[in-house]
Structure formats: C-alpha cells, structure tokens
C-alpha positions in Angstrom: 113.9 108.1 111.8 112.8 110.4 114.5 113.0 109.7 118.2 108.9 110.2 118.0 108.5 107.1 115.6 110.9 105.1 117.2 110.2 104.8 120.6 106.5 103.0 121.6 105.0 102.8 124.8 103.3 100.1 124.9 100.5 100.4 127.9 99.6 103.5 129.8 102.0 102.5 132.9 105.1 103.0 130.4 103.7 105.9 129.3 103.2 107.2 133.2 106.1 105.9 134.5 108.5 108.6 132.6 105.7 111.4 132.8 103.3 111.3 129.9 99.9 111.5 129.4 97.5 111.6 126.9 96.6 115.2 125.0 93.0 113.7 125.3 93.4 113.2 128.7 94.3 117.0 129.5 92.2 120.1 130.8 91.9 123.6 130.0 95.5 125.5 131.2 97.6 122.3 130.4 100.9 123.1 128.9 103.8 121.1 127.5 105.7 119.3 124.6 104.6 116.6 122.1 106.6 113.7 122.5 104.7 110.8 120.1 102.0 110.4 117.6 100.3 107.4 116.9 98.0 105.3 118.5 99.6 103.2 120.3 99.3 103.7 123.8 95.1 104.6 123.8 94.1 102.5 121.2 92.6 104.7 118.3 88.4 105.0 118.4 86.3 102.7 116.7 85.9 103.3 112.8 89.6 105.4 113.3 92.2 104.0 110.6 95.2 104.9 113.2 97.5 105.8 110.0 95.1 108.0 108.4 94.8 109.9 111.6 98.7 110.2 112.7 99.0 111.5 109.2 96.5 114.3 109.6 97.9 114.9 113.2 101.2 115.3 111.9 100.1 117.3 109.0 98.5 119.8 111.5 101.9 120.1 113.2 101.5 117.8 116.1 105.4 116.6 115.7 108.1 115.7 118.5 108.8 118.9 120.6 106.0 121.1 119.5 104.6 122.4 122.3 101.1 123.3 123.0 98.2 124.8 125.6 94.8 123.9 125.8 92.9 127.2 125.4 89.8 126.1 125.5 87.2 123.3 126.3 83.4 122.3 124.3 80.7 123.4 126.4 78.8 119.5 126.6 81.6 117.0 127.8 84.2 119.3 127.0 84.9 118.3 123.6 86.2 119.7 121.3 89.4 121.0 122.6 90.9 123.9 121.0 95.0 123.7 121.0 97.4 126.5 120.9 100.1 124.1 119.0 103.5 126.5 118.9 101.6 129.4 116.5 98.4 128.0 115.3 95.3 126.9 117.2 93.4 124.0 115.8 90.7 122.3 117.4 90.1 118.1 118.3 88.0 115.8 119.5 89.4 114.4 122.4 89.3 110.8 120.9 91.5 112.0 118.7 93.6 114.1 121.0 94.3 110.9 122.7 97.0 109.8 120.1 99.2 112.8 121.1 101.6 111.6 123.9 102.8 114.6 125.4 104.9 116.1 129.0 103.2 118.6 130.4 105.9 121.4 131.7 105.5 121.1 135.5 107.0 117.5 134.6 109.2 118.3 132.5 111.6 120.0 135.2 111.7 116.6 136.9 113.6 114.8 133.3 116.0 117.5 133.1 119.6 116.2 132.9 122.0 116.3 136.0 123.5 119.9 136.2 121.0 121.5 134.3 119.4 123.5 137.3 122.7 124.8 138.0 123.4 126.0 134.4 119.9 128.0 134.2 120.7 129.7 137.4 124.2 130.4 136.1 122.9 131.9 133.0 120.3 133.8 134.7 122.8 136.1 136.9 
C-alpha cells in the first residue's frame, strides 16, 4: 500500500498544519509534489462518485511524488486549470483539482530532514 492511500487527513487544519493545500486551491506559477488523492480532505462535488474520480486522477498520473506547475488559468473564474504533471500537461476543473493534496516547493524546504541543508551544500562545492 502506498504511503498516498494510507495516510488521510481528515479536515483542512491537518492538512495545513504539515504544509498542504489543495491543487484546486492553487494559482497560476504554483509548483510542488503530489502527496494524496482522494477526496477526503475537500469533500468531492455534488453528483462526483469520489472513486470514480481518484481513479481517473490517478490514471492521468496524479500519483505520490509527481510533481506539477500550474501553467495556466480559464479566462472566466479561472477554471479550467491546465497542469504541467512531471511530462504531460492535462487540464481540470478546479472542483476536481481539489482532490489532489499536494506541497508546494517553497514548503517543502521547511519538512526536510535534520542535516539535509548541510548535505546539499556539501554536495554543491
């Protein structure tokens, strides 16, 4: 079982508290790594079966430790989103882009394990 399916946050705060945030949630520019699928933490939209659409997410390539950017933005409400997802783009509504947990980069420095700034800069001279 992966580490995606097995860990559920179960309201936004958990979610915030260790620096996530919904894909839906995002702007243009946002970069990072998908961490979970499902929708647990938003709620799915009305009329959404949530298995058929973590399947089709899934399918797509949204899987633990992809990593994205959202290249570009609908012109009314800003939906759809189009998503660079590692080397595809593919394009979502943002209700359903709000099943994608995800850490953007700038947070992600902030997780790293103990020692881990010091082995970067040691591998970088």
């Amino acid at each position: 079982m992966s580490r995606a399916s097995a860990v559920r946050f179960v309201s936004a705060a958990d979610a915030q508290a260790v620096g996530l945030t919904a894909l839906g949630d995002l702007r243009r520019g946002a970069r990072g790594h998908v961490i979970q699928v499902g929708c647990g933490l938003a709620g799915c939209a009305p009329g959404t079966d949530a298995e058929e659409l973590e399947r089709r997410l899934l399918e797509i390539g949204f899987v633990e430790g992809a990593s994205f950017e959202i290249v570009h933005e609908g012109l009314i409400g800003h939906d759809p989103i189009a998503i660079k997802l590692d080397d595809l783009t593919v394009a979502l509504r943002r209700k359903e882009a709000v099943a994608v947990l995800v850490r953007l980069e700038a947070d992600e420095a902030e997780f790293d394990l103990p020692g881990a700034t010091d082995m970067k800069a040691e591998a970088a001279a």
